[in-house]
ZAVEXVO-817583 format. One record per residue (C-alpha): residue in three letters; chain; x, y, z. Coordinates in nm, 2 decimals, always signed. Each point is the difference from the previous one (the first is absolute). Layout:
<sites>
ALA|A|X|Y|Z
...
</sites>
This chain:
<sites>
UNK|A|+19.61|+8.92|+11.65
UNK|A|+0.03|-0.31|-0.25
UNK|A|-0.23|-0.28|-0.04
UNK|A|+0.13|-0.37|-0.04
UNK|A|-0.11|-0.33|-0.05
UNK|A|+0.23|-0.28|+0.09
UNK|A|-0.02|-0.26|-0.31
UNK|A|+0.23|-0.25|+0.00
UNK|A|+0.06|-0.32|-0.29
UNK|A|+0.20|-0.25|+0.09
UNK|A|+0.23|-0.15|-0.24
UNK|A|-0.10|-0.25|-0.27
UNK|A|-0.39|+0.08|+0.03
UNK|A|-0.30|+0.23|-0.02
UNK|A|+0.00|+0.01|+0.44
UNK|A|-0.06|+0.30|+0.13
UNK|A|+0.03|+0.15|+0.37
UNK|A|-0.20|+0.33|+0.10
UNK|A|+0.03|+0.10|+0.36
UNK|A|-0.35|-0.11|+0.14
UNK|A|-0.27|+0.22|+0.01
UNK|A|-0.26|-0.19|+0.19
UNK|A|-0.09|+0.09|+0.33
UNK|A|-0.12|-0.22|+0.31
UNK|A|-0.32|+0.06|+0.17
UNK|A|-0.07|-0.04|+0.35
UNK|A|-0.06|-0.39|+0.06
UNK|A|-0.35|-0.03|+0.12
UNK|A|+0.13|-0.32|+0.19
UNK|A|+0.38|-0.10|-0.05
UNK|A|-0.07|-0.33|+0.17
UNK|A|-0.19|-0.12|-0.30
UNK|A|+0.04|-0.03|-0.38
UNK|A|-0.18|+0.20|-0.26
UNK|A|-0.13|-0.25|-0.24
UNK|A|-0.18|+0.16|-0.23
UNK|A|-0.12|+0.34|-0.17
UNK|A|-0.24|+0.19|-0.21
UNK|A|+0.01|+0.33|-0.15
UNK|A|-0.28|+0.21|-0.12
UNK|A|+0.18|+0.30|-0.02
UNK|A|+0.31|+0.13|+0.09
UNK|A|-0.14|+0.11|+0.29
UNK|A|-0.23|-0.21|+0.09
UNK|A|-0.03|-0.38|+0.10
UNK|A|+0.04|-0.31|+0.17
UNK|A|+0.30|-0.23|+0.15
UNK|A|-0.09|-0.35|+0.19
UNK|A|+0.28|-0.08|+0.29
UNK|A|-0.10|-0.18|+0.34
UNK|A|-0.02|+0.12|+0.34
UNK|A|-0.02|-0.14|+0.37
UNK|A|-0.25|+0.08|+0.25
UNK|A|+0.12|-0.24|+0.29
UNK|A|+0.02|-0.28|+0.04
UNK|A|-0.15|-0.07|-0.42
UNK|A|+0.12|+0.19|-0.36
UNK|A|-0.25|+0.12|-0.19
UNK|A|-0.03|+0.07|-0.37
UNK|A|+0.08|+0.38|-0.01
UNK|A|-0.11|+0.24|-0.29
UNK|A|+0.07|+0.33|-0.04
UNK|A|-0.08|+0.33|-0.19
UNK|A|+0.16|+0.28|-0.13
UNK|A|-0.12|+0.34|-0.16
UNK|A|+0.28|+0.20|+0.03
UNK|A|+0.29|-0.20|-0.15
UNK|A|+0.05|-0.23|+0.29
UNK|A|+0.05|+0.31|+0.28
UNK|A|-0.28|-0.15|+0.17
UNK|A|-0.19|-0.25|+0.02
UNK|A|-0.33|-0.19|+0.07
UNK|A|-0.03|-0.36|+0.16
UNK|A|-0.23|-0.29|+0.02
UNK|A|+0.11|-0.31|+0.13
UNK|A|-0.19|-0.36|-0.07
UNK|A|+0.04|-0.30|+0.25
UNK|A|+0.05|-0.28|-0.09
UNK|A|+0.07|+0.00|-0.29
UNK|A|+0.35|+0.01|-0.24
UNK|A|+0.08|+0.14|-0.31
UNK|A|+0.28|+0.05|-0.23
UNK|A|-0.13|+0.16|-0.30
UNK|A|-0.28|+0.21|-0.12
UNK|A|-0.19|+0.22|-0.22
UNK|A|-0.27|+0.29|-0.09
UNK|A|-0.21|+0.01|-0.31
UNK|A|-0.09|+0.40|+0.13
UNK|A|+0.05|+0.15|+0.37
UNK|A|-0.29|-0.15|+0.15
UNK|A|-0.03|-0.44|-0.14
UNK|A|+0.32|-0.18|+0.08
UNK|A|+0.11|-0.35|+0.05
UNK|A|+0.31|-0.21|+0.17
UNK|A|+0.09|-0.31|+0.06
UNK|A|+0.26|-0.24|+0.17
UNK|A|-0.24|-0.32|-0.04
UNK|A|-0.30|+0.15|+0.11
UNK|A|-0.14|+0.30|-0.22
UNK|A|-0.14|+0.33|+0.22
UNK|A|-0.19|+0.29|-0.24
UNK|A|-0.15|+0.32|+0.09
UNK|A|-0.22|+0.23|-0.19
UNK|A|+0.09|+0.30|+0.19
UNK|A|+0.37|+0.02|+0.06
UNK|A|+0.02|-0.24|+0.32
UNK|A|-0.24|+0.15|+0.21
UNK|A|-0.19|-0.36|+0.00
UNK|A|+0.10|-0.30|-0.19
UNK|A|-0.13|-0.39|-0.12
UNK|A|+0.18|-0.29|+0.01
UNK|A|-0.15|-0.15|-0.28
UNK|A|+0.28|-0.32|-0.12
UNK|A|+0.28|-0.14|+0.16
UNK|A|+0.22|-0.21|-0.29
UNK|A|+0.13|-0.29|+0.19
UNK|A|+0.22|-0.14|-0.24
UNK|A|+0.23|+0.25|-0.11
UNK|A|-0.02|+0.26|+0.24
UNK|A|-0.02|+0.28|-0.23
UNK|A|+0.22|+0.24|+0.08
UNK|A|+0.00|+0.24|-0.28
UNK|A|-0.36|+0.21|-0.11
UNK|A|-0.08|+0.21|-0.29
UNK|A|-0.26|+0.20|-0.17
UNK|A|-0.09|-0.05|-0.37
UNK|A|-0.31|+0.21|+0.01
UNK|A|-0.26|+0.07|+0.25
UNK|A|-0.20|-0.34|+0.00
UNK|A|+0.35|-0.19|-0.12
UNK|A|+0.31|-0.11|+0.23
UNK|A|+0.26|-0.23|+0.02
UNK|A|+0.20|-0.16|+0.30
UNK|A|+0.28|-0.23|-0.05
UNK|A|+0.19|-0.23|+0.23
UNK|A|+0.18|-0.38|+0.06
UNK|A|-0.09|-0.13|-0.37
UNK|A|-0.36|+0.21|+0.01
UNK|A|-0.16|+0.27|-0.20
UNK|A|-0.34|+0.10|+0.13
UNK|A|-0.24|+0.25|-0.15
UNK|A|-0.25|+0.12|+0.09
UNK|A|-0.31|+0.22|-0.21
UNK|A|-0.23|+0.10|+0.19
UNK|A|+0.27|+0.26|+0.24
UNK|A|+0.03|-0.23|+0.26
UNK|A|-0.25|-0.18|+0.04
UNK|A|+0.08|-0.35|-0.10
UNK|A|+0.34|-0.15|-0.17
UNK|A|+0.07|-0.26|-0.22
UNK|A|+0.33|-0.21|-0.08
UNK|A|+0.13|+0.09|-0.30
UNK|A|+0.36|-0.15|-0.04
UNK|A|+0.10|-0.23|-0.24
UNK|A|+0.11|-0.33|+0.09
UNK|A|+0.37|-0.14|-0.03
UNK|A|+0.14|+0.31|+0.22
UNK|A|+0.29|-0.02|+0.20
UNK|A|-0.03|+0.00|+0.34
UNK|A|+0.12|+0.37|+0.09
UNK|A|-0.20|+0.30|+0.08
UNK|A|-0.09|+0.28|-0.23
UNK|A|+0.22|+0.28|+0.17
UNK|A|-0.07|+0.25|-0.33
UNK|A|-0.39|+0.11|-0.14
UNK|A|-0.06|+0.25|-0.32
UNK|A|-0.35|+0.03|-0.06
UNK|A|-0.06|+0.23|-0.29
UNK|A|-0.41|-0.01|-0.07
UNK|A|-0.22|-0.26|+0.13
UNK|A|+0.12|-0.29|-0.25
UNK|A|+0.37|+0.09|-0.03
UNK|A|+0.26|-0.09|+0.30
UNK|A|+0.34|-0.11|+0.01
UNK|A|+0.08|-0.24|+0.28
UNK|A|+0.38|-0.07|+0.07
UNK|A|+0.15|-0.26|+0.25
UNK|A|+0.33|-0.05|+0.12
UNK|A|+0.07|-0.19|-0.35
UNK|A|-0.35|+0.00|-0.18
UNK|A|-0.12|+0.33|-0.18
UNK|A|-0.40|-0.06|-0.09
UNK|A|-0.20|+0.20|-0.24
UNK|A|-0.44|+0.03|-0.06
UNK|A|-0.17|+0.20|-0.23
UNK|A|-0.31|-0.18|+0.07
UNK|A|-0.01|+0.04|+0.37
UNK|A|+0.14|-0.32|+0.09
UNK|A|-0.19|-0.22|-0.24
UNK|A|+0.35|-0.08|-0.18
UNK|A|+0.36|+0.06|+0.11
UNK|A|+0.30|+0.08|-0.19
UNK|A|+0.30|-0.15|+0.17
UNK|A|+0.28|+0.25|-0.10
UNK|A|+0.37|-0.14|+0.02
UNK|A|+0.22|+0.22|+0.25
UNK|A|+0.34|+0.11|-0.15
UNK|A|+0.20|-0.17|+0.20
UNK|A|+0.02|-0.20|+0.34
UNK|A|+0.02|+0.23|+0.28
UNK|A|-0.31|+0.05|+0.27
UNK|A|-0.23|+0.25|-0.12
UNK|A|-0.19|+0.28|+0.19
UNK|A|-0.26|+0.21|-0.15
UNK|A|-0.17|+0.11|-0.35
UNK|A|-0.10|+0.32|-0.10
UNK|A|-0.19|+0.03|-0.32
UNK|A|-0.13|+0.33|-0.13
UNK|A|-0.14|-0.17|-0.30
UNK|A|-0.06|-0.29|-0.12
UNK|A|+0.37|-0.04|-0.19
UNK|A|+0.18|+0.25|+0.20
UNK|A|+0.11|-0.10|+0.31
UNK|A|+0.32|-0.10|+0.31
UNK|A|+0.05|-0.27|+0.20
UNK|A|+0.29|+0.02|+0.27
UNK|A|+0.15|-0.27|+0.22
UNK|A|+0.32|-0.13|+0.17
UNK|A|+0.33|+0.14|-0.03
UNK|A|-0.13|+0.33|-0.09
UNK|A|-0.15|-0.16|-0.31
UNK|A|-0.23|+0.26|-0.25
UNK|A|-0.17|-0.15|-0.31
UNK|A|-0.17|+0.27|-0.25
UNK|A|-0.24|-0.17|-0.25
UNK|A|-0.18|+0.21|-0.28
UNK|A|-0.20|-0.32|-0.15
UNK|A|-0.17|-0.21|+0.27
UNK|A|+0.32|-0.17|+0.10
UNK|A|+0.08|-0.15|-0.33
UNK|A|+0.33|+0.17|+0.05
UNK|A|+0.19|+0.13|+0.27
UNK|A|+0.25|+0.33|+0.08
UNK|A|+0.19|-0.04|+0.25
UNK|A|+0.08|+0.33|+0.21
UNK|A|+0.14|-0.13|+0.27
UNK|A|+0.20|+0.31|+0.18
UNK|A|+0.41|-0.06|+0.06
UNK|A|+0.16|-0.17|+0.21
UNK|A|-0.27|-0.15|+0.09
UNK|A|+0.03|-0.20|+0.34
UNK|A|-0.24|-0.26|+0.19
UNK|A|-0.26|+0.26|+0.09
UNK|A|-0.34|-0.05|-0.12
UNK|A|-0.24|+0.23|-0.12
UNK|A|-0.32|-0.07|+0.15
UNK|A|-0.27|+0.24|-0.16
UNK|A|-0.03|+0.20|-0.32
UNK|A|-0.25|+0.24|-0.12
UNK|A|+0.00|+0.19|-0.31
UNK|A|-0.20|+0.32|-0.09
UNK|A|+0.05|-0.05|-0.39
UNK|A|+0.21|-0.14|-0.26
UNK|A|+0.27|+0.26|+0.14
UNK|A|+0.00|+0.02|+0.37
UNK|A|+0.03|-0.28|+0.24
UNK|A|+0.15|-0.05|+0.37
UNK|A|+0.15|-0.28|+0.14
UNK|A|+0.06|-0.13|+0.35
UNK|A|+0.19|-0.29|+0.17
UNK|A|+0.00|-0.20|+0.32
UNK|A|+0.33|+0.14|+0.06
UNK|A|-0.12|+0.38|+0.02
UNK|A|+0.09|+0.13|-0.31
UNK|A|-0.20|+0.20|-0.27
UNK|A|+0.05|+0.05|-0.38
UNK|A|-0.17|+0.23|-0.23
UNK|A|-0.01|+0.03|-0.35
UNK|A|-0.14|+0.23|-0.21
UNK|A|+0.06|-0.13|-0.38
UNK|A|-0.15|-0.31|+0.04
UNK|A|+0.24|-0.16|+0.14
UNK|A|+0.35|+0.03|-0.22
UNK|A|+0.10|+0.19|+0.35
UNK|A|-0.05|-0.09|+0.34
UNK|A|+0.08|+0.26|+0.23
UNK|A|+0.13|-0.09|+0.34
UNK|A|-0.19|+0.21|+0.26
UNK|A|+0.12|-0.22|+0.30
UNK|A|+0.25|-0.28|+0.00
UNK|A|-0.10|-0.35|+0.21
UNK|A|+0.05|+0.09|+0.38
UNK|A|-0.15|+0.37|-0.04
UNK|A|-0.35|-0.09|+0.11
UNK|A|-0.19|-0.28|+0.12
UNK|A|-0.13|-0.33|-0.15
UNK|A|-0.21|+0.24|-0.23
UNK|A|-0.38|-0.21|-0.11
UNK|A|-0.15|+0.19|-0.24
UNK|A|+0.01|+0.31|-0.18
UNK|A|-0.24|+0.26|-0.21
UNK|A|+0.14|+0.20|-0.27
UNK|A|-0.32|+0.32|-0.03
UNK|A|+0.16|+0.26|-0.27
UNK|A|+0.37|+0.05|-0.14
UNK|A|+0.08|+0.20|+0.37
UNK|A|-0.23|-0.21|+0.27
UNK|A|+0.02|-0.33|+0.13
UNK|A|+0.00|-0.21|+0.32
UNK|A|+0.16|-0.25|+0.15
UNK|A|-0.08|-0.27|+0.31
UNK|A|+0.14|-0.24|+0.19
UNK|A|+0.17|-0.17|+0.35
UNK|A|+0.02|+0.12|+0.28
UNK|A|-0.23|+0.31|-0.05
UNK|A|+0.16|+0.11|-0.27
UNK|A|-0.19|+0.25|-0.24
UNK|A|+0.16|+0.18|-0.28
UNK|A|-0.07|+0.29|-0.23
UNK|A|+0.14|+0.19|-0.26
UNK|A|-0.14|+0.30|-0.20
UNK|A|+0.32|+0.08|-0.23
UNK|A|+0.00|-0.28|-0.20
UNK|A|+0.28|-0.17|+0.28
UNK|A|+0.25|+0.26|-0.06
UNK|A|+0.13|+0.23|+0.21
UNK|A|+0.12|+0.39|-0.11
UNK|A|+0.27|+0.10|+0.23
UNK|A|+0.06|+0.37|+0.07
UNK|A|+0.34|+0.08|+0.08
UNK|A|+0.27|+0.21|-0.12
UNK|A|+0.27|-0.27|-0.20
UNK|A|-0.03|-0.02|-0.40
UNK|A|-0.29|-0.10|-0.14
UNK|A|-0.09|-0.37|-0.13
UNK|A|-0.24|+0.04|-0.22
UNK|A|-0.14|-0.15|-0.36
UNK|A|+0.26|+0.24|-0.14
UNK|A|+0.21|-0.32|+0.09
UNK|A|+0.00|-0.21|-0.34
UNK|A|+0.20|-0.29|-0.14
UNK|A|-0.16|-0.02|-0.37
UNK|A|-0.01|-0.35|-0.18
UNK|A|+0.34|-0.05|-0.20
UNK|A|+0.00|+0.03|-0.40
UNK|A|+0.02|-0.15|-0.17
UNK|A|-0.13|-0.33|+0.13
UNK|A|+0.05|-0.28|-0.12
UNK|A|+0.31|+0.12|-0.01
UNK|A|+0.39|-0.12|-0.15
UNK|A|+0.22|+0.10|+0.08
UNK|A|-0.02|+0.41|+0.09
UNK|A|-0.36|+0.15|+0.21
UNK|A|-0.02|+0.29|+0.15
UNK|A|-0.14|+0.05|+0.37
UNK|A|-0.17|+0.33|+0.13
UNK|A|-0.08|+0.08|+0.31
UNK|A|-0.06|+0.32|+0.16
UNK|A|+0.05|+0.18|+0.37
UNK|A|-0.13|+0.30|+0.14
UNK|A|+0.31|+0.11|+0.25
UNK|A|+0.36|-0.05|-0.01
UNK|A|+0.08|-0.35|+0.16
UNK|A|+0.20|-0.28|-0.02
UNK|A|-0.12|-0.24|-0.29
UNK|A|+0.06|-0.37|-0.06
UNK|A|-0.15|-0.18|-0.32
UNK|A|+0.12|-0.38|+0.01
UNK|A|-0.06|-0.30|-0.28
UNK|A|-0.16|-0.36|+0.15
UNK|A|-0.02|-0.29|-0.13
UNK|A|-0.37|-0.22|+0.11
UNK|A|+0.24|-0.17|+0.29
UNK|A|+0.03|+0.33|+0.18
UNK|A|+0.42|+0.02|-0.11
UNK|A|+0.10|+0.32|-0.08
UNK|A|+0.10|+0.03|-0.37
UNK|A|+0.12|+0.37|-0.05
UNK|A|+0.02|+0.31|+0.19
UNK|A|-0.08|+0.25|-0.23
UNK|A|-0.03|+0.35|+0.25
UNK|A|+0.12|+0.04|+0.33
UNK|A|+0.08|+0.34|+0.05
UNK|A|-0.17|+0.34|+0.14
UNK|A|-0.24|+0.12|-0.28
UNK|A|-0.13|+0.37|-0.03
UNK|A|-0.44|-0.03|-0.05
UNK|A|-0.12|-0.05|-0.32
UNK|A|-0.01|-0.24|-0.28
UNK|A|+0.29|-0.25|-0.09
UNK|A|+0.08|-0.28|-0.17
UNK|A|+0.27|-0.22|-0.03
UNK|A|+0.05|-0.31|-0.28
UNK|A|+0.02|-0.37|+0.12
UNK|A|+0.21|-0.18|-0.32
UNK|A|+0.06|-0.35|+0.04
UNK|A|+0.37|-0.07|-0.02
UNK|A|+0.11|+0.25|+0.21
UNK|A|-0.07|-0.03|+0.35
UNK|A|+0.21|-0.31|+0.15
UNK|A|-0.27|-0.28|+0.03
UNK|A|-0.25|+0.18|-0.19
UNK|A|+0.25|-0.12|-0.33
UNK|A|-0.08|-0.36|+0.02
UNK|A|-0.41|+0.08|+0.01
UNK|A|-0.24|-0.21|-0.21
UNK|A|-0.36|+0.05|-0.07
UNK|A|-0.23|+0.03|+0.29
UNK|A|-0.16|+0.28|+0.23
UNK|A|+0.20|+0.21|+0.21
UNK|A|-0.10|+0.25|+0.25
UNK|A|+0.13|+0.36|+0.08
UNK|A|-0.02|+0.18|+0.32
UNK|A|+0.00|+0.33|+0.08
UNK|A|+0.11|+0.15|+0.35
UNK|A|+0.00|+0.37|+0.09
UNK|A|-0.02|+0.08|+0.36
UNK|A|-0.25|-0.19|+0.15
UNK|A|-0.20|-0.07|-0.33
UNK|A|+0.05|-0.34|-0.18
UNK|A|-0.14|-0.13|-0.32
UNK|A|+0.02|-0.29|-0.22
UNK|A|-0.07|-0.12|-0.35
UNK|A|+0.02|-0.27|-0.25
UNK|A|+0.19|+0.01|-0.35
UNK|A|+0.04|-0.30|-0.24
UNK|A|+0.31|-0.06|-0.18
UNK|A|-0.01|-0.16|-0.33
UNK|A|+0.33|-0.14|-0.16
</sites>
């Protein structure tokens, strides 16, 4: 028996496709959405979803120990909520407008502010006495756990709701808006209005420091920035389509999940220079939120019920009996690069199959077909010279990308020619 994970890059990119290794609890209530979660271990925690007891719908919590085989209830009427959060297992706070807290894990529970301006609609702990809520063109904090809030937004704001919330300590947060990305160090004393790369609607923010940080939007949009948003990387995965991605969450400066209103989930673990594809739009659900716990667990929520959860990273080993696809698949970067006119391109296989190995040019027409023929396993290489493959012989200086295809493993890189 051979083990295999299905990887796949699509051409002209650093997109990759794993068969999906996430697996769907039992919806406590299908008829619902799950809004929100929170994750203490992977284990044990919370998720926030609604509930009917006829003829009303009540707010409905519930609780897991066990990695979401079972689960606890409590259900709150009336009230609503779309978001919330736990400074430890027992105080807690959420919100849609009107702020509930408990200080022992929703047995009882105060209703100590209601913001009637914004309707805040997003909650978050900075530390135990510090909190922020965001919602149409509001910030409120509050420093006392709870107790009482304050408005703390600047003025000249557009008018759209804070959909995104990063609170790092009890003075640091990151705010973002469908086109407005706000920063405090001073806990809302001063904001830092931080220009967005580019005009699309934005999502969510997810800082794990103060420089390092994503923001993700519209059309499948991913922005990486390792200096406070003075600059931007895009990463946005290819093709990309009109799918959003609704939440992000990042464990560190090298692990981060992704989610979209469309149902699908990306991964990446190198910060971002790939984006693995664990479930294309249309797999799941309008998916809400997500919590990435350790490199393996994470968790994932949304319409209709729907409650995800993965413990292998969001990859899948098959065991069957066909050849293995392993990391013993390789395609090595060309040398050398820069190149003119001759590189070389490795690449290596670990079973006889049929192998094609094809030049690109950045519109996606093919350039050169360098292999395309059975191959025994091992290494190989071939030599790409300019001049003499058809179109390749009227080349100038740009980048280029090479794809690999051997059974069903694809890979692609990037060379530069200079002439």
């Amino acid at each position: 028996m051979k083990k295999k994970c299905l990887i796949f890059i699509l051409a002209l990119s650093s997109y990759l496709f794993c068969q999906g290794g996430w697996q769907i609890l039992e919806p406590i209530d299908s008829s619902h959405n799950v809004w929100d979660l929170h994750f203490f271990s992977p284990d044990s925690g919370w998720i926030l979803s609604n509930t009917t007891i006829d003829p009303f719908t009540h707010l409905l919590l519930a609780f897991t120990v066990n990695g979401g085989d079972s689960w606890d209830t409590t259900t709150i009427f009336p009230s609503a909520a779309q978001s919330f959060d736990f400074y430890d297992t027992k105080l807690s706070m959420l919100i849609l407008g009107s702020i509930r807290r408990t200080e022992d894990g929703w047995k009882t529970w105060t209703k100590p502010f209601v913001d009637t301006i914004g309707l805040a609609s997003k909650i978050k702990f900075g530390s135990r006495t510090h909190a922020y809520a965001v919602g149409l063109q509001t910030i409120i904090k509050t420093t006392d756990s709870g107790f009482t809030w304050e408005y703390v937004q600047p003025d000249s704001l557009l008018r759209e709701r804070f959909l995104g919330l990063s609170v790092l300590d009890s003075i640091t947060l990151y705010t973002i808006s469908s086109h407005q990305l706000l920063f405090t160090s001073d806990g809302g004393k001063n904001w830092k209005f931080i220009p967005l790369p580019e005009e699309v609607r934005f999502t969510d923010v997810n800082f794990v420091n103060k420089n390092y940080g994503w923001i993700t939007g519209t059309y499948m949009r991913i922005y990486l920035t390792t200096d406070g948003g003075e600059t931007w990387i895009k990463q946005t995965p290819f093709p990309y389509n009109s799918d959003a991605f609704y939440s992000i969450d990042a464990l560190d400066t090298l692990n981060a999940v992704t989610v979209s209103n469309g149902g699908s989930i990306y991964w990446t673990s190198d910060g971002g220079k790939h984006w693995v594809q664990q479930a294309p739009s249309g797999k799941y659900k309008f998916l809400r939120n997500v919590q990435i716990l350790s490199e393996k667990v994470a968790y994932a929520v949304g319409d209709k019920g729907t409650i995800l959860k993965t413990t292998t990273g969001g990859v899948t080993w098959v065991n069957d009996n066909s050849d293995a696809i392993s990391k013993v698949f390789a395609l090595f970067q060309n040398y050398p690069n820069p190149f003119n006119p001759v590189t070389t391109i490795k690449y290596t296989i670990p079973t006889t199959t049929v192998v094609t190995l094809k030049v690109y040019d950045v519109l996606g027409s093919e350039i050169a077909t360098l292999v395309n023929e059975e191959k025994p396993a091992g290494t190989h290489s071939v030599n790409f010279s300019v001049g003499s493959f058809g179109a390749a012989s009227n080349l100038t200086s740009g980048v280029y990308f090479y794809q690999l295809k051997a059974g069903r493993f694809v890979e692609t890189k990037k060379m530069i020619l200079l002439r």
